[in-house]
Residue, then its C-alpha position, 0 to 999 in steps of 0.5 A: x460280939x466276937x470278931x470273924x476270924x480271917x481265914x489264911x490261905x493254906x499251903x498243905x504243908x501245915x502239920x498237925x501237932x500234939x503238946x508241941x510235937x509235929x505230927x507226921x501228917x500235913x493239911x495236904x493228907x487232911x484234904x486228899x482224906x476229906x476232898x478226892x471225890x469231887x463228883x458228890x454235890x457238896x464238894x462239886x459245888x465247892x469245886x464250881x465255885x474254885x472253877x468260876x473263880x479261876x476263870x476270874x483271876x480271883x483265887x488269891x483269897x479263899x472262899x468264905x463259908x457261908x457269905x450272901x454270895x459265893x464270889x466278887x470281881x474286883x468292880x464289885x459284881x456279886x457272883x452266886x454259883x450252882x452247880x449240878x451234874x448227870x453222874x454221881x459217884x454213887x451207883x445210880x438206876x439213871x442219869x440224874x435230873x439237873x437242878x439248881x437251888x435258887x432260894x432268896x433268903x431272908x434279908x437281915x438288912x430289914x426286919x419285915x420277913x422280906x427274902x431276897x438274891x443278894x447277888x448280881x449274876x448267877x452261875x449255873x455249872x454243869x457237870x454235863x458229861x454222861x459216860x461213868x467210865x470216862x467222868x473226869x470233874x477236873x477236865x473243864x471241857x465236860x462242863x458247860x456254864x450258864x450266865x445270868x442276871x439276878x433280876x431275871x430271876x427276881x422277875x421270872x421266877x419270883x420266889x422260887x426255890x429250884x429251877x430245871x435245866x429245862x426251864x432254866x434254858x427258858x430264861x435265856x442265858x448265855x451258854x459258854x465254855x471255860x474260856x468264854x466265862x471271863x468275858x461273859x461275866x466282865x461284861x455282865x452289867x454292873x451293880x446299881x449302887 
């Protein structure tokens, strides 16, 4: 078996190099390439997860691709974050519909077919703002953030694999802002292990 390979928090200064000579452009030209459209689902859910983390404290270490949760506090709360939004940065006829995948995946801790949420607690982000003129994603005042347990879910909507705004509303979770997470989230109750 081959070992993970530990990911080192770049600085974007890093050159790109050829047999030995630097190149002239640096991971910092890499990612304004790759990650300036932070309204598309795949990059706003990456950016939900750095949100969520910031209001944490816990940014020092990447984030690790494709793990069993997004995010862990330091007393060991396991976070899954989900992000939607209205707007998109492609033309759109409407507003769009909020939805957030919520799949339990299988559980390779047991070979019995058995799917599970390997977190604690979700985090539903959502890009909540409506006006294309003035969507700004970096402006944490457009977003609004929903808390809940895990075990809500496992008890309420067993196995399935999305769920609306509108019925996610339903499952009573807290409601906050940017600066409410921290606290909501430090008092959710803890792992029972």
């Amino acid at each position: 078996m081959l070992s993970a390979i530990e990911t080192v928090k770049k600085t974007g200064k890093e050159p790109f190099v050829l047999n030995g000579e630097k190149l002239p452009f640096v991971v910092s030209d890499f990612w304004q390439w790759s990650s300036s459209d932070l309204l598309g689902n795949t990059l706003r859910g990456i950016l939900a997860e750095f949100i969520i983390a910031s209001a944490l404290g816990i940014t020092e270490k990447p984030r690790t691709e494709w793990d069993a949760y997004d995010l862990i506090t330091p007393t060991g709360l396991k976070i899954e974050v989900k992000s939607s939004a209205y707007l998109q940065s492609w033309q759109q006829e409407k507003l769009s519909k909020i939805i957030f995948g919520i799949q339990p995946t299988e559980n390779t801790l047991v070979n019995n077919g058995e799917k599970i949420r390997r977190s604690d607690i979700y985090v539903f982000c959502v890009l909540s703002h409506q006006d294309k003129q003035t969507i700004d994603s970096l402006n944490l005042s457009q977003w609004d953030f929903y808390v809940l347990e895990t075990d809500v879910l496992n008890e309420r909507v067993k196995e399935q694999k999305t769920i609306t705004l509108s019925s996610l509303l339903r499952l009573n979770p807290a409601k906050v802002k940017y600066d409410e997470l921290a606290n909501v989230i430090n008092t959710s109750p803890k792992p029972a292990w």
